[in-house]
C-alpha positions as CSV (number, residue, x, y, z in Angstrom):
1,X,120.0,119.5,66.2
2,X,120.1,116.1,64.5
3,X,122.5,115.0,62.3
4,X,119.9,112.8,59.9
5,X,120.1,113.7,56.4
6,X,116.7,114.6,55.3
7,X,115.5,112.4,51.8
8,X,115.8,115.8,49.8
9,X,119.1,116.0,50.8
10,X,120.6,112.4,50.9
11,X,123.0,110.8,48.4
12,X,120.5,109.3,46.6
13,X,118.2,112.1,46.5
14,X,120.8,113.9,45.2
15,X,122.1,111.5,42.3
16,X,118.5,110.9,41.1
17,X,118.2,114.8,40.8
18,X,121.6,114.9,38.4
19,X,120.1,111.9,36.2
20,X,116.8,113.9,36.0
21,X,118.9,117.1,34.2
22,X,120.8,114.3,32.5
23,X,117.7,113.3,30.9
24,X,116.3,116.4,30.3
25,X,119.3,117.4,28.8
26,X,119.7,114.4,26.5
27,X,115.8,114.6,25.0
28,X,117.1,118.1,23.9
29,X,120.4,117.7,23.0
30,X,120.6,114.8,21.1
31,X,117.5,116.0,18.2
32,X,119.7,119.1,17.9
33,X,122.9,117.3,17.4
34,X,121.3,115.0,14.9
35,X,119.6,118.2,13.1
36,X,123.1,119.8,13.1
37,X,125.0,115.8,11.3
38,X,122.2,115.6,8.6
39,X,122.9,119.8,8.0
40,X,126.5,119.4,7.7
41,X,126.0,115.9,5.5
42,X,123.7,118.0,2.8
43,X,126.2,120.2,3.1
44,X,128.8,118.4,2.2
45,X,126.8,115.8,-0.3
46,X,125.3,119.5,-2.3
47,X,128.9,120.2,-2.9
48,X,130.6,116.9,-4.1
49,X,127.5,116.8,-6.6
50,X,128.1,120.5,-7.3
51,X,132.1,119.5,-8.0
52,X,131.3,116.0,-10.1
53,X,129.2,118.8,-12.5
54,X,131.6,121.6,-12.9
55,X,134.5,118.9,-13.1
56,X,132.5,117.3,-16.0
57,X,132.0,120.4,-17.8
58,X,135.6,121.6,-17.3
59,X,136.5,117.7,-18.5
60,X,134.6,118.5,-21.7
61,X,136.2,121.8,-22.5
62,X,139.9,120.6,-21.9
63,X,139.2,117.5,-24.0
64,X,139.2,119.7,-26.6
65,X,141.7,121.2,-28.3
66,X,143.1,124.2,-27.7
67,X,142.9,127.1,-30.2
68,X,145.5,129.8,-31.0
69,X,146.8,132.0,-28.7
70,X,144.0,135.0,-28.2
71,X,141.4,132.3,-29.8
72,X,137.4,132.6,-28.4
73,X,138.3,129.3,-25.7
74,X,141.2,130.5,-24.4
75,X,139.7,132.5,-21.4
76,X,136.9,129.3,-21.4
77,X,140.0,127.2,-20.5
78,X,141.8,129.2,-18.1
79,X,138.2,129.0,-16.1
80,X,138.0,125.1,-16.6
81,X,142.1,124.4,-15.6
82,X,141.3,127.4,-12.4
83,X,138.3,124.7,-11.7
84,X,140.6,121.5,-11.7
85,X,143.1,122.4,-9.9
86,X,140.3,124.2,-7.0
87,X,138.0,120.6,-6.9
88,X,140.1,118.2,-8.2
89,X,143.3,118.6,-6.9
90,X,145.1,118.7,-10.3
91,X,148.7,119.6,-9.7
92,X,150.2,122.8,-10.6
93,X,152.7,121.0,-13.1
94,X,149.7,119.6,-14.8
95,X,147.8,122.4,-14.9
96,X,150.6,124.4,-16.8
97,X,150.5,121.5,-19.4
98,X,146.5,122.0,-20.1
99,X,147.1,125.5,-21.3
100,X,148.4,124.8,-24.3
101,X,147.6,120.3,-24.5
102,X,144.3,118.8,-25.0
103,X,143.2,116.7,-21.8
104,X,143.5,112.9,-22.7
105,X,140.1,111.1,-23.4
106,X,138.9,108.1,-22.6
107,X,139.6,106.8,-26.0
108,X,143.3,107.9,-26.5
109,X,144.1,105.7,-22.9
110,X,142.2,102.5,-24.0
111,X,145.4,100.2,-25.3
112,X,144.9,98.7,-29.2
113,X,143.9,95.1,-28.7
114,X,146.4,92.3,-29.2
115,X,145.3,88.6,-30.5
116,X,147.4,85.3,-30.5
117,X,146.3,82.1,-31.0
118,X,148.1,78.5,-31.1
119,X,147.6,75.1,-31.6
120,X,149.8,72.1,-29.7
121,X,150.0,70.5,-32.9
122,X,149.2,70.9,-37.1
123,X,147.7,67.2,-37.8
124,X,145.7,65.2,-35.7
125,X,144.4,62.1,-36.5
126,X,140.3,61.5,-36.8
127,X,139.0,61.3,-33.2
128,X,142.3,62.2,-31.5
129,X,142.3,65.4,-28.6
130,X,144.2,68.4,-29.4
131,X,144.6,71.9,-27.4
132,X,144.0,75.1,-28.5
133,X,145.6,78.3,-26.5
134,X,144.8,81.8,-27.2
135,X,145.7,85.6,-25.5
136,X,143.5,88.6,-26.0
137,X,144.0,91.6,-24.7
138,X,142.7,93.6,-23.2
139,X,140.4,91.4,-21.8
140,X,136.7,92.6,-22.8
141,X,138.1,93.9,-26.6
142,X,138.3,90.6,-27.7
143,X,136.4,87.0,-28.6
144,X,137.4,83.4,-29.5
145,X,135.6,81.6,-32.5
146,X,135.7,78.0,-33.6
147,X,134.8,78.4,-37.7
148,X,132.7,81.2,-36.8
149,X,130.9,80.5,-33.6
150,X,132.0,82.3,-30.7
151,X,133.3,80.5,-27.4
152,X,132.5,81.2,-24.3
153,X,135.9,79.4,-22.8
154,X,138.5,82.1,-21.3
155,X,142.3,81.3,-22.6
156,X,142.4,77.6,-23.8
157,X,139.7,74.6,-24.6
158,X,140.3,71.0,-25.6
159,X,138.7,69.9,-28.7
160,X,138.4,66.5,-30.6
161,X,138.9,66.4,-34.0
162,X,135.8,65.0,-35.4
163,X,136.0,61.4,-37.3
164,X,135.7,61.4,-40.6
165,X,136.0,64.9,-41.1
166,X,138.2,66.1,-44.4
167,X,138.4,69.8,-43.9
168,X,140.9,71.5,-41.5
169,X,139.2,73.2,-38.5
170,X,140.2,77.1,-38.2
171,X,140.0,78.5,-35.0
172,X,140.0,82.3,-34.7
173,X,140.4,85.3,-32.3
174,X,139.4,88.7,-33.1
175,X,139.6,91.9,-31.0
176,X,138.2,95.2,-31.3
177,X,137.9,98.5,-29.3
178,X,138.1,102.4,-30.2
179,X,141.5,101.8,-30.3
180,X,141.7,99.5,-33.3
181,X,141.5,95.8,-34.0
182,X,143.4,92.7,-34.2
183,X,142.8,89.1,-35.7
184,X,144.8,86.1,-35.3
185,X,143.7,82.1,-36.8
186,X,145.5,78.8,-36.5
187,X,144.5,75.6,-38.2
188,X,144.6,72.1,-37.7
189,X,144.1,69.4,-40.3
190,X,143.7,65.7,-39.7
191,X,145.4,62.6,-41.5
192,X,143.4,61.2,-43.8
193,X,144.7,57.8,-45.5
194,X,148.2,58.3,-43.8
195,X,148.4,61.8,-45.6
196,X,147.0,65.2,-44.1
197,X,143.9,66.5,-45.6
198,X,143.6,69.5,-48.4
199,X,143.0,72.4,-47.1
């Protein structure tokens, strides 16, 4: 009897075999894996979008505000706090406050603006550079005017004050959101003659 391997059965028969299942394997596994991700992703995709809309509509019910005890929106409530605390994680704490508090709206949290404005100096002689600060806050509530015309420049500008000009220059900031409004104005005059310029 010999002891030669025959080509079915040598080494390299027998690897080239395994990658052949390998690959048979792989052309039906990997569609069905891939089927199985996108599945699971809709899945999961279908219920965040399903959550964003109940969460908005239990939003809109708890923003308002509640009524008396025994009151038509009382059971309407305990279904829109149940909600929250199921797909939005509110706390257990919190949820005991929205039975009987009106959910804060977007409005209430937006801070009243605040406006300051200030000059480096009161009187300025014709042609000479002066600098004008201002704050407003918060940020997009507010706008900067020189006599009326709004500036584009973000917290502080230099300006010239013109030659021969007799009236002060005002420079103004006013801010308004839902929140409220604010105004603030400084002025600066120049010396006319040795003596400041009427206002």
């Amino acid at each position: 009897m010999s002891d030669d391997l025959t080509p079915e059965s040598s080494p390299e028969a027998a690897g080239k075999d395994t990658w052949d299942k390998a690959e048979i394997i792989g052309k039906v596994a990997i569609p069905v894996i891939i089927a199985i991700t996108a599945l699971t992703l809709n899945d999961q995709l279908s219920q965040r979008a399903q959550d964003a809309e109940v969460i908005k509509i239990a939003v809109a019910i708890l923003s308002e505000r509640p009524s008396e005890e025994g009151a038509s929106n009382s059971a309407l409530r305990s279904w829109a706090i149940d909600e929250m605390v199921v797909r939005a994680d509110l706390s257990q704490d919190a949820a005991e406050e929205l039975i009987d508090a009106r959910l804060p709206v977007a409005d209430q949290l937006i801070p009243q603006p605040q406006c300051e404005i200030w000059i480096d100096r009161q009187i300025a002689s014709s042609g000479e550079v002066f600098r004008v600060q201002w704050s407003g806050w918060p940020i997009h509530s507010t706008i900067f005017e020189v006599n009326g015309t709004q500036q584009d420049a973000n917290d502080a500008a230099s300006y010239t004050f013109p030659k021969d000009r007799t009236e002060p220059i005002t420079f103004t900031i006013n801010g308004s959101n839902s929140s409220g409004s604010c105004s603030d104005d400084a002025s600066i005059t120049t010396v006319i003659g040795g003596t400041p310029a009427q206002e």
